[in-house]
Every structure is written in C-alpha cells, then in structure tokens.
C-alpha positions in Angstrom: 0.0 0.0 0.0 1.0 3.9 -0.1 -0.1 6.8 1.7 -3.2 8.9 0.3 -3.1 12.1 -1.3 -3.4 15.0 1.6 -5.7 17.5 -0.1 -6.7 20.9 1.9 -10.4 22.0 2.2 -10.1 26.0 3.6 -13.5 26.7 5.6 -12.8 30.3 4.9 -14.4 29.7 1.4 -18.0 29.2 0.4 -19.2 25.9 1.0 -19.6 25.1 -2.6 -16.4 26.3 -3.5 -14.3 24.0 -0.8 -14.2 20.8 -2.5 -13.5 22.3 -6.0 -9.9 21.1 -6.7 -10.2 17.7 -4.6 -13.4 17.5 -7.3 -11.5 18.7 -10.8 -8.4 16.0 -9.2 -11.1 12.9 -9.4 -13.3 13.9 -11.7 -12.7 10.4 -13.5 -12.8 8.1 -10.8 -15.7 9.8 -8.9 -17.9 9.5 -12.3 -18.0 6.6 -11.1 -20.9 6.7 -8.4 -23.0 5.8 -11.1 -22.3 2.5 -11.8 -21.6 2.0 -8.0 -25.3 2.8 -7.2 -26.4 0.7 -9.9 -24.4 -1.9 -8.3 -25.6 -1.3 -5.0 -29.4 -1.1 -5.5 -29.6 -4.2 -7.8 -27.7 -5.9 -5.1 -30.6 -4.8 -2.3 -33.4 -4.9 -4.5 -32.7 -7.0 -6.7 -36.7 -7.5 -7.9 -36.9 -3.8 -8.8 -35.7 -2.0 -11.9 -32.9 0.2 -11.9 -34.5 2.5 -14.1 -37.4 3.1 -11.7 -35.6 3.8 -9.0 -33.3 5.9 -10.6 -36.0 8.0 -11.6 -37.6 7.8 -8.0 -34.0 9.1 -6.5 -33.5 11.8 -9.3 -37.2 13.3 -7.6 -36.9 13.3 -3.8 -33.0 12.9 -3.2 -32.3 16.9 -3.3 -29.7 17.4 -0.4 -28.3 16.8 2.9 -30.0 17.7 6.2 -27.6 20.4 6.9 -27.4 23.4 4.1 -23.6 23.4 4.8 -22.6 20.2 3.3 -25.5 20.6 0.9 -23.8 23.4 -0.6 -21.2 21.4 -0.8 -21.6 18.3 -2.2 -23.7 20.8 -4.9 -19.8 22.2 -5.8 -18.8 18.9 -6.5 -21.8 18.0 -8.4 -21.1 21.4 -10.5 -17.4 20.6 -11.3 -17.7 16.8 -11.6 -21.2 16.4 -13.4 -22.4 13.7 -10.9 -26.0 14.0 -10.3 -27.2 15.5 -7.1 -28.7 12.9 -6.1 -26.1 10.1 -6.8 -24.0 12.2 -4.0 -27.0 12.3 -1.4 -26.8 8.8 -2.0 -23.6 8.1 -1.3 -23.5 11.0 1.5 -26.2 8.8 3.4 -25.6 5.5 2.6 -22.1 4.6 2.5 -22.0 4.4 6.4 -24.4 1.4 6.6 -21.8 -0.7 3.8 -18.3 -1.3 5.1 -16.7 -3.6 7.3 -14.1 -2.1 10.2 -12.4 -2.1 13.1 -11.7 0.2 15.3 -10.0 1.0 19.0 -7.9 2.6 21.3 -4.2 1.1 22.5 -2.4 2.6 25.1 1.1 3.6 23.6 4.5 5.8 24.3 4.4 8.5 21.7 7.3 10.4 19.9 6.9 12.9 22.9 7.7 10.3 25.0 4.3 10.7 26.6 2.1 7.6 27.4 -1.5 8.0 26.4 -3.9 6.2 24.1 -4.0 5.9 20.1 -6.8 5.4 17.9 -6.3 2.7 14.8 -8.6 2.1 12.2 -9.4 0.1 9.5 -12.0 0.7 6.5 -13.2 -3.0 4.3 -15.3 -2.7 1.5 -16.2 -4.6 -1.2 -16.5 -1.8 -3.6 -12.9 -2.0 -5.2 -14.1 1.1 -7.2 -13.7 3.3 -4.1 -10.3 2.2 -3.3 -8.6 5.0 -5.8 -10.7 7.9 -4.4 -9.6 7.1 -0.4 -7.9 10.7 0.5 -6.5 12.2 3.6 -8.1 15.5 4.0 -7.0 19.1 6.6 -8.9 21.4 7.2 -8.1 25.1 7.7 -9.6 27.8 8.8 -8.3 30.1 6.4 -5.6 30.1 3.4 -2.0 28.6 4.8 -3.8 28.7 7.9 -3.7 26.1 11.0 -5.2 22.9 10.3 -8.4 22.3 12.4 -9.1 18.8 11.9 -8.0 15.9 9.2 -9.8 13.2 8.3 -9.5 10.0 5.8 -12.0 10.0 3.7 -13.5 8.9 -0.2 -13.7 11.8 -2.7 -17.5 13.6 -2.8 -18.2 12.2 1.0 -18.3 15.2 3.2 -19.5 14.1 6.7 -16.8 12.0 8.6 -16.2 8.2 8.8 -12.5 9.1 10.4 -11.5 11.9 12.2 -9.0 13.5 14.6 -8.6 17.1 15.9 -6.2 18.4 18.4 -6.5 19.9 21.8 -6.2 23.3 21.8 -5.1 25.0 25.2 -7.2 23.9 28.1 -9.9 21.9 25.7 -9.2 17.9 24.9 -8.8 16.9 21.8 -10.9 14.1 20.1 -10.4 11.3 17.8 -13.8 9.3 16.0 -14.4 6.3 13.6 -17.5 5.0 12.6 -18.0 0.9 12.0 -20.8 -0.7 10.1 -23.6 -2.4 12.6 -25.1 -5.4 10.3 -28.0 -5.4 12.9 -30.2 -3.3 15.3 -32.3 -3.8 18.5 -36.1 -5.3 18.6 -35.6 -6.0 14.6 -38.7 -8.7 15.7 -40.9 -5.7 15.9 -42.5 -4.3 13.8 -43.1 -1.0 15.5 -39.2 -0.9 15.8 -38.6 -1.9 12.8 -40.8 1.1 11.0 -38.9 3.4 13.4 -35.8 2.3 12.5 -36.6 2.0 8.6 -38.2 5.4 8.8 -35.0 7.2 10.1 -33.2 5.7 6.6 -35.9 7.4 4.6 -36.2 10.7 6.5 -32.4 10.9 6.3 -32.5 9.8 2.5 -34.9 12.8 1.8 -32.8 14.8 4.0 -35.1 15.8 6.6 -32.8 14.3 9.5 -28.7 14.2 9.6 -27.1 11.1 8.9 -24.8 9.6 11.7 -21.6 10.4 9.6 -22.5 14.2 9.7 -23.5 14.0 13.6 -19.9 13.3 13.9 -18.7 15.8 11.8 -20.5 18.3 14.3 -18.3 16.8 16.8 -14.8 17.0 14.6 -15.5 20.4 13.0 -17.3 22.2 15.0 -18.4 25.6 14.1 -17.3 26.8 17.8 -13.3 25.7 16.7 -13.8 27.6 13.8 -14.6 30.7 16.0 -12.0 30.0 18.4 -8.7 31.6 16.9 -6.2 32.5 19.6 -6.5 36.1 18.4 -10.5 35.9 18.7 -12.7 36.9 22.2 -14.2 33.2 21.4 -10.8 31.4 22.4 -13.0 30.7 25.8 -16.2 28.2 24.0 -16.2 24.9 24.7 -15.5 22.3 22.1 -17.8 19.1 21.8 -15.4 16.6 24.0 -15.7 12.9 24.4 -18.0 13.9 28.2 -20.3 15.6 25.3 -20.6 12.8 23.0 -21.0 10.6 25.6 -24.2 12.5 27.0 -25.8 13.4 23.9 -24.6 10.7 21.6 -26.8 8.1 23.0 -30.0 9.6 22.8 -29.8 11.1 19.1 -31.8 9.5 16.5 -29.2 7.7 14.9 -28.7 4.3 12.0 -27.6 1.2 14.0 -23.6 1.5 14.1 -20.4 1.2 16.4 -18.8 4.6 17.1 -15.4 4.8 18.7 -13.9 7.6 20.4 -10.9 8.9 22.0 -9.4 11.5 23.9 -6.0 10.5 24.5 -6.5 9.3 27.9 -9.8 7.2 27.4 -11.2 5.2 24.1 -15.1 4.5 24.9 -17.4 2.4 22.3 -20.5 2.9 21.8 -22.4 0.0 20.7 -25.3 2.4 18.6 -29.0 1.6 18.1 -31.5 3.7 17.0 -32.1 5.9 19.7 -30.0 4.1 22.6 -26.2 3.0 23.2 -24.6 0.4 24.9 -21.4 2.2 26.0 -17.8 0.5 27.2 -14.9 2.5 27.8 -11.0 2.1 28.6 -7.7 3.7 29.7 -5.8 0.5 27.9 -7.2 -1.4 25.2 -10.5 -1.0 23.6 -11.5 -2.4 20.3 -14.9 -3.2 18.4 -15.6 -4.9 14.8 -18.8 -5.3 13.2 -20.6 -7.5 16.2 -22.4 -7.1 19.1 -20.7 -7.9 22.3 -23.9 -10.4 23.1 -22.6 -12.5 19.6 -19.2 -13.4 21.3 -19.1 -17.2 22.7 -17.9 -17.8 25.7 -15.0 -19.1 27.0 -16.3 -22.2 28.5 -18.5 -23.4 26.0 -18.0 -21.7 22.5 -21.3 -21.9 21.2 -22.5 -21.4 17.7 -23.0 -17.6 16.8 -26.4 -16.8 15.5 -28.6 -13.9 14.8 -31.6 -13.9 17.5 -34.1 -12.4 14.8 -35.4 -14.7 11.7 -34.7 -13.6 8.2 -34.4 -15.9 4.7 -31.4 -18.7 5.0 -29.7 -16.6 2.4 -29.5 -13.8 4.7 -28.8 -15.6 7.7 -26.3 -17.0 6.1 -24.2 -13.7 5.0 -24.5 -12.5 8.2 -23.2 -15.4 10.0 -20.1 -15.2 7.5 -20.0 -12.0 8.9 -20.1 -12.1 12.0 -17.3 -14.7 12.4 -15.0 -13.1 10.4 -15.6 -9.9 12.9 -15.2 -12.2 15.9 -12.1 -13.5 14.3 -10.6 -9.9 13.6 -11.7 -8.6 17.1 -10.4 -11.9 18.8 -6.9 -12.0 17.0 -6.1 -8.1 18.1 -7.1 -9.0 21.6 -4.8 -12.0 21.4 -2.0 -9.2 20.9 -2.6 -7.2 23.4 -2.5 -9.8 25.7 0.2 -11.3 24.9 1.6 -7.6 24.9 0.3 -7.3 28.9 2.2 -10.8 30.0 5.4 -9.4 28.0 4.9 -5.6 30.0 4.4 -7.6 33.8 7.4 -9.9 33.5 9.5 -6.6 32.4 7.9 -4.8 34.9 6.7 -6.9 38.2 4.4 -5.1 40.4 2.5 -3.2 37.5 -1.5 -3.3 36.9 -2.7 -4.0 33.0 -3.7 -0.3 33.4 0.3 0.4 33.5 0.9 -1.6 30.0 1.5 0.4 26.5 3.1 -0.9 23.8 5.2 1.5 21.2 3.4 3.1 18.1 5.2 0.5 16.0 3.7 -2.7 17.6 0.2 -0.7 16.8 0.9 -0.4 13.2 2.5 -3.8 12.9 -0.7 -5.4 14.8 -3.2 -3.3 12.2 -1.1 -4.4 9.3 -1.4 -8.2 9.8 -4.4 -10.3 9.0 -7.0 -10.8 9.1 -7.4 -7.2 10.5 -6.0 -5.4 7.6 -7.3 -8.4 4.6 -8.6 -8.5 1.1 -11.6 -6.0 1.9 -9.4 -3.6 3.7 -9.4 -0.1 2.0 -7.1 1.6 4.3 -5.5 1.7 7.6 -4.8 4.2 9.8 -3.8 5.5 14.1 -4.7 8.4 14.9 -3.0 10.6 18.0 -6.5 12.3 19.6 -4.0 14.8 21.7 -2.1 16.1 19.2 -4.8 15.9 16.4 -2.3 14.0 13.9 -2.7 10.9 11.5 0.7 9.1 12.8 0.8 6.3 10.2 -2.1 5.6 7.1 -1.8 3.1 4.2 -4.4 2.6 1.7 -4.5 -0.4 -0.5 -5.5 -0.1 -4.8 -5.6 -3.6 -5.3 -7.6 -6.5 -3.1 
C-alpha cells in the first residue's frame, strides 16, 4: 500500500467552492458513483428496476440535512457532473456498507508521553472506491492552521474518520465509525418502521445522517470561532464527556462509534435511539458484532442472529459475524500477549500500567486478518495532538 493524497479543504471559502480542486483531481474516478449505485441497489433490491428507482432518487434525493454540506456536495456535483442525487446517496448510505475495526491502544508516543492511540481500519467490497480514499486538513483560512483531518472517499463530506487536536485547556478528540449489520427489537414491527423510517427521513434529508452528527463533533463551528486572536478562544468544544451524553440519545442508524481523547477510548455500541457504551484507559477495540454474539469461554457456542430472516441472509450474516469475531479476537490476542510481556519486564505493574510502542500498533493493524482482502485503508490516529501518525491505503484487493 502507499499513503493517500493529503488534499486541503479552507472553511474560509463558500461551502460550494471547498471541494472544488479535490473534485476537478477525481473527476474520472468519482464519475464513477454511477455504476456503484447501480451496483448497489440491484444488489438490495434485486426485484426492482434500476431505471425506476433511478428515476424515484433523481425526484426526492435533493440534499443533505444540513445546508452546509448541501452546498457542498452541490460544488462537486457542479465541477464533476455527478448528479445530485447520486451524492445524497452516497453521502447517506455509505456508512451502513463497510466492514471495520476500530479501538484505542495505550502507547508511548514520539513525545515520550504515554496515552492512548486510535487505529482504524476501513473493508469494502467496492474496489471502485479504493482510488478515491484521501487524507483530508482542514483550515480555517488560506496557509492557515489545520483544524481537523480526516480520511475520507472523494464527494463524501460528513466524517467516517476523524481527529482534531487539543487546543489550550480543551481535549482533543479522535472518532471512527463501524458498520452495525444489525439493530435492537428488529422482531418488531413498530421498531422496525422506526428504525426504517429514520433511513428514509435521512435519505430525503429531513434528518442528519450519523456520519455528519460526527462531523459536528470534529469540525465544530465553535473551533472555527475560536482563533487565539478571537474573544471566542474561551467556547467549549464538543469533548468525548459531550458525546457521551448526547450521543446516546440522538436519532441515529444502528452503528459502532469509537472515540478517543487521548486518555480514554469508549465504544459505543449504537442503536437507534440508545447505546450500549464501554470505555478504557488501555485497550478497547470493536468490529462489526455485538458484544452479546461473542461465545464464551467455556463453551463456545454457535453464533447466531436472535431475529429470523431468509437462509440466504442468515447465512451472510453469519459469515459476517465470524470473520468480525475472528478480527476482534486476533487483536485482543496481541494485546494480551503484549500485557504478559509488560508484567514480567515490569513486576508489580496493573494492565492499566501496560503500553506498547506506536510500531507494535501499526504492525498489529497491518497483519491479517485485521488489515485483509476487503481492507481499503488503515490508519492510528493521535487524539491529543490531532495528527494521523501512520495511514496506508490499499488499490488492489
């Protein structure tokens, strides 16, 4: 693999003018949303024509809930001549597709300071996407400090993975988002049209998708207000106390969202409107399975989804959900292996006293199955010092 391009989006500009040379770049390879939502909708509805809901989309997919990123995925519609609505699409969507994992390993950093990292990894099977993955800084104005970064597919504007520094007194804050193949009560049917309902009201963009609640929580609009020089140096940022309390409770698509501050990685396992919520000053990590899907120790049973679907389904997500297990149990194998190593070193010490160096946490995200065939990049994030330390991307399977 290689590192991705590093493109700059300046805030200072009009929102449709932001993306405009990240847009003219890949105007190629992003034309290519077209046959991806072909590809995708034939694969979920596979009994209804393309053409129809083409046609459907091209009528009631308009924008985004919030005008800002509206505005701007309308700039790269203008410069790339995707349709509007093949961007909503993939704007909305494209959170509810991949495969990751995510977590938080305590580790000595360049500084020599001990505090937690944030690694990521993004799998899809779209290979298409793989050649429009880009590492993105934003600025608050031309040549100006950069705010936040984020890796992220060309003519996607909310955030999937994202890190901004601390600034002064203020902690800084790390996020990824993983896939959640299921959600809570999916036997009712009451639960069920909630949960269904919040696609379509998101779709039509009458309510934010998850990936742009997080970008709320990255970029801010109080950072961009708070410039050493400014009276607004004082307003508090969103920190990881703030997403914990307000995260939970927001109407939401089932997903896993992991967060760090430097000094704590918490999980939050994501239904619609509720969260299951783990947190550590160590290790932390979480895949694309709920934490009731894991066999025990003693007895290993069989995994299987608690709510009835057709075999055929049943039977993907079953693949999936051992080959999550497998990735989630492999890394933890690591880490533990990492702890015995730390207490005969260091006799006396707690597992809250064990960190490994940055280059066991690449190594360990590099090796499969957590970085594998799907895997479209890779990446650990430092949430105190708002940096991407290390990212690969992969072009080829």
């Amino acid at each position: 693999g290689d590192a991705p391009p590093i493109y700059t989006i300046d805030l200072s500009l009009p929102p449709a003018e932001r993306y405009v040379e990240l847009a003219q770049a890949f105007k190629a390879d992003i034309q290519g949303l077209t046959g991806l939502f072909d590809d995708v909708v034939g694969s979920l509805y596979p009994d209804i024509s393309i053409t129809t809901i083409r046609r459907l989309a091209k009528v009631f997919l308009r924008r985004l809930h919030s005008k800002e990123q509206t505005e701007e995925i309308r700039g790269i519609s203008r410069v790339t001549g995707v349709e509007m609505y093949l961007l909503v699409c993939f704007n909305t969507l494209l959170d509810m597709l991949m495969g990751c994992s995510s977590g938080g390993i305590r580790s000595e950093c360049s500084d020599g300071e001990v505090r937690m990292l944030h690694f990521r990894t993004l799998d899809w099977g779209m290979d298409s996407l793989r050649k429009i993955v880009v590492q993105l800084e934003f600025v608050d104005r031309p040549h100006g400090r950069v705010l936040a970064r984020s890796i992220t597919y060309v003519g996607f504007v909310g955030v999937l993975t994202g890190v901004r520094p601390a600034l002064g007194a203020q902690e800084g804050l790390s996020l990824s988002l993983n896939f959640r193949p299921r959600h809570n009560d999916s036997d009712s049917r009451l639960a069920n049209l909630r949960y269904y309902g919040n696609h379509v009201l998101v779709l039509l963009g009458l309510r934010p998708s998850i990936s742009s609640r997080l970008r709320g929580f990255i970029l801010p609009p109080a950072m961009r207000r708070s410039l050493e020089s400014s009276g607004h140096k004082d307003e508090a940022l969103p920190d990881l106390a703030k997403l914990t309390k307000d995260l939970p409770s927001a109407t939401t698509t089932a997903a896993y969202i992991i967060a760090s501050n430097g000094a704590v990685t918490t999980v939050f396992e994501k239904d619609r409107a509720t969260a299951l919520i783990r947190s550590s000053s160590s290790f932390v990590i979480a895949t694309n399975h709920d934490l009731m899907f894991e066999p025990s120790p003693e007895s290993q049973p069989p995994i299987s989804s608690p709510h009835t679907q057709e075999t055929a389904v049943l039977t993907d997500l079953q693949d999936l959900l051992d080959e999550s297990i497998d990735r989630k149990q492999c890394m933890e194998a690591r880490w533990k292996k990492a702890v015995r190593r730390f207490g005969k070193k260091h006799p006396g010490t707690t597992d809250e006293d064990v960190f490994v160096g940055i280059e066991d946490v690449v190594r360990w995200v590099r090796r499969w199955p957590v970085t594998n065939e799907c895997t479209h990049f890779a990446c650990v994030m430092d949430p105190v010092e708002g940096e991407i330390l290390w990212v690969r991307r992969w072009m080829e399977p």
